[in-house]
C-alpha positions in Angstrom: 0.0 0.0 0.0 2.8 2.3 0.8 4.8 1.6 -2.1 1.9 2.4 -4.6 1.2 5.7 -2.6 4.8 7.0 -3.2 4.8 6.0 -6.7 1.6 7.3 -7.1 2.7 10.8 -6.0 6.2 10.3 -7.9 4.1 10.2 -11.0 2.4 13.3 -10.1 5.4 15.2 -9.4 7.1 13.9 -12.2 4.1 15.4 -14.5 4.3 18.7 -12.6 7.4 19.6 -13.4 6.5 18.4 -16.9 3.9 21.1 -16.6 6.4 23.9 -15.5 8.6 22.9 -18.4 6.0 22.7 -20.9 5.3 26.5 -20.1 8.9 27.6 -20.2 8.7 26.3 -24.2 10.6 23.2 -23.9 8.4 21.1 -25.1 10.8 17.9 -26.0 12.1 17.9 -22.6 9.0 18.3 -21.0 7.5 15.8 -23.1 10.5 13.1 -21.6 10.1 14.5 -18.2 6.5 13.0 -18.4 6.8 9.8 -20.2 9.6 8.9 -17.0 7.1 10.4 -14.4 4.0 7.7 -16.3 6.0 5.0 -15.6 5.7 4.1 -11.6 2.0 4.7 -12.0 2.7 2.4 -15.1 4.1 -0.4 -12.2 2.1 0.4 -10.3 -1.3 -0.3 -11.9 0.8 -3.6 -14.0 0.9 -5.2 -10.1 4.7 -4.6 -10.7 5.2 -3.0 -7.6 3.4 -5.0 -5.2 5.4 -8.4 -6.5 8.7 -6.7 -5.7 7.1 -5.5 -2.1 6.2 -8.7 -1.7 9.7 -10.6 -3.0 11.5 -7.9 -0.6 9.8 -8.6 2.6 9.5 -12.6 2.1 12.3 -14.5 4.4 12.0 -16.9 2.2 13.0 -15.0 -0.5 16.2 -13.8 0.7 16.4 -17.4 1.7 17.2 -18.8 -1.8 19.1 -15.7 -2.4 21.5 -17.1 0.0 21.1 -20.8 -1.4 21.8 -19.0 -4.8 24.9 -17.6 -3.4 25.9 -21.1 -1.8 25.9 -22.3 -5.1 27.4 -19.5 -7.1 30.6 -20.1 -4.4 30.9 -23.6 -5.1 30.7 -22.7 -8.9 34.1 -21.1 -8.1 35.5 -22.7 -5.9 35.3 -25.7 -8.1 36.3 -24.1 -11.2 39.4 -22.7 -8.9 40.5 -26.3 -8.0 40.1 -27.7 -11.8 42.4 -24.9 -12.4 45.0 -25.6 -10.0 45.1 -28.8 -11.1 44.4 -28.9 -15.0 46.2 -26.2 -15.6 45.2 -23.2 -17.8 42.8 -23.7 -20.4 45.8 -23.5 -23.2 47.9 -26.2 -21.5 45.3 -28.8 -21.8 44.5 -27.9 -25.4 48.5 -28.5 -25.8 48.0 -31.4 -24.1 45.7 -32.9 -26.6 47.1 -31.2 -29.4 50.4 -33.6 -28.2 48.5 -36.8 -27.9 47.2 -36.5 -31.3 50.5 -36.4 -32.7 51.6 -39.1 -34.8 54.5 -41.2 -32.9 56.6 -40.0 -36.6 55.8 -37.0 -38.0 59.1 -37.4 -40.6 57.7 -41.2 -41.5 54.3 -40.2 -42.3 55.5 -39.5 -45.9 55.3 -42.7 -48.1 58.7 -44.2 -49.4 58.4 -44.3 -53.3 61.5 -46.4 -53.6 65.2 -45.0 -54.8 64.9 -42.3 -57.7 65.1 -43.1 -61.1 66.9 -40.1 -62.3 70.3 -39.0 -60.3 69.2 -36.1 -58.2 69.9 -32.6 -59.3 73.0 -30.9 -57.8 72.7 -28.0 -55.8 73.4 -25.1 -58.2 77.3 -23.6 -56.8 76.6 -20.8 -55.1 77.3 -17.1 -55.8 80.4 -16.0 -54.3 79.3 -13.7 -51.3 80.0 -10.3 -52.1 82.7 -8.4 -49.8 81.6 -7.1 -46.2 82.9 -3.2 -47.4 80.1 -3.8 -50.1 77.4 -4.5 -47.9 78.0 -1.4 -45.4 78.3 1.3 -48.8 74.9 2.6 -47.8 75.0 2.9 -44.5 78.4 4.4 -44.7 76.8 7.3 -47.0 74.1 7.7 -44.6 76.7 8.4 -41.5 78.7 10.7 -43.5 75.6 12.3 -44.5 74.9 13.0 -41.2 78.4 14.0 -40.0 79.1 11.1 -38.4 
């Protein structure tokens, strides 16, 4: 009963000063002062209200509240433990990843038996090209710079 009496008169503050505003030429903000002030008499009159009242003042309520919270904590604590245990979420995927392995990766190829052409030589290399070559650009840029 008290809770619908102050949301009653809430409402009809809230429109008041929807009033007021309304004369002073604001007419979009007056007309968003009143839609929030409809709204508890909105709750009100929807039975909104008295549910919550009556959820609040229920023991029984806050009772599985607490049997909620009981249960959120064990949540935790055993996802703490599986944790401490298991390790991280990304060593276990290693883990797997590691099982599903093959025993040799290098022998999974097939063997197609010895070549019948003689394998190609590896083309001679070029001969690397003097250290005092490599360095001419940077050289410039020091010297550029006075160093």
């Amino acid at each position: 009963m008290i809770a619908e009496t102050v949301a009653s008169a809430v409402s009809v503050a809230g429109l008041g000063i929807a009033a007021v505003t309304a004369y002073r030429k604001r007419f979009l903000s007056a007309t968003r002062i009143a839609a929030y002030s409809l709204v508890p008499i909105g709750l009100v009159m929807t039975g909104v209200v008295g549910w919550v009242s009556d959820m609040v003042f229920k023991p029984s309520v806050w009772a599985g509240f607490g049997v909620l919270g009981i249960a959120w904590l064990l949540f935790v604590a055993t996802r703490a433990v599986e944790r401490k245990d298991g390790g991280t979420r990304k060593e276990r995927k290693a883990a797997k990843a590691a099982q599903r392995e093959a025993v040799a990766p290098a022998a999974s190829a097939p063997s197609l038996g010895p070549a019948t052409r003689p394998a190609a030589q590896p083309a001679p290399r070029a001969k690397a090209a003097a250290p005092a070559e490599d360095f001419t650009d940077i050289e410039a840029i020091l010297k550029k710079h006075g160093i």
